[in-house]
N, C-alpha and C positions, 0 to 999 in steps of 0.2 A: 504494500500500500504506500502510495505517493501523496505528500501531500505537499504545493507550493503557497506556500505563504508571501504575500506582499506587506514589509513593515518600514516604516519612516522613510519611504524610495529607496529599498532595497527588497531582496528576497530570501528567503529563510527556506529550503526544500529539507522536509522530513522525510525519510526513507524507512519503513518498517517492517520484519519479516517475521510472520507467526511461527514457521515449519523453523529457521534457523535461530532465532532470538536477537538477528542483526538488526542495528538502529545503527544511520546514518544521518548525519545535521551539515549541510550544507548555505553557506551564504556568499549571495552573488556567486556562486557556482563554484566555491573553495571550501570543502574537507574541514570541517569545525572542529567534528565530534565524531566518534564511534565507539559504541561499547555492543555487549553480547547482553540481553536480557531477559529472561522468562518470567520476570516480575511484572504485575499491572502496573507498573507507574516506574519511570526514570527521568532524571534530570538531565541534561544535557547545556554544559556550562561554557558561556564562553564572548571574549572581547572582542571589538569590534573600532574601528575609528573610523567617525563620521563626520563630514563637516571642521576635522580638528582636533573634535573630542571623544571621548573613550564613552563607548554604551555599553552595556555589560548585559548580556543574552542569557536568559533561562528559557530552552525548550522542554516542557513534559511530556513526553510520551507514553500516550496511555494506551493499554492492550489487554484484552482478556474474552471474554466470552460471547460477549452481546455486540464488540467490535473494536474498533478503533478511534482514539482519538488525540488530542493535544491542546498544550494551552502555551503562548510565547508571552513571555515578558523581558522587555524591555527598560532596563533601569529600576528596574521592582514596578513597572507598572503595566497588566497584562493589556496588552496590542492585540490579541487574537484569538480563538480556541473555537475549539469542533469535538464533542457538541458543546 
């Protein structure tokens, strides 16, 4: 499951695999984040310079039974999530 995200004129692409437990975080189309996980909920941590200044990225990836989802924030304050 793919999920592209548009945040502060940039993009954020979530990559999630149920069968392997691979999670990938992508922005602007460079390699953030990757971990292995079979847990319903990961963090995925990570800076960014915008405009000058440092944004500091929380991706949650969420996974389990009923489906897939996420929540992004940006500077601690959430930009986006599904559902």
């Amino acid at each position: 499951m793919t999920f592209q995200i548009p945040v502060n004129g940039h993009w954020i692409e979530l990559w999630l695999s149920a069968w392997t437990g691979k999670e990938r975080v992508h922005y602007d189309g460079q390699l953030v984040s990757e971990k292995r996980s079979f847990m319903f909920e990961t963090i995925h941590s990570f800076q960014a310079e915008e405009d000058g200044q440092r944004a500091i990225y929380e991706v949650v990836a969420t996974t389990g039974l009923t489906g897939y989802g996420y929540a992004v924030r940006r500077n601690g304050i959430i930009q986006s999530h599904s559902p």
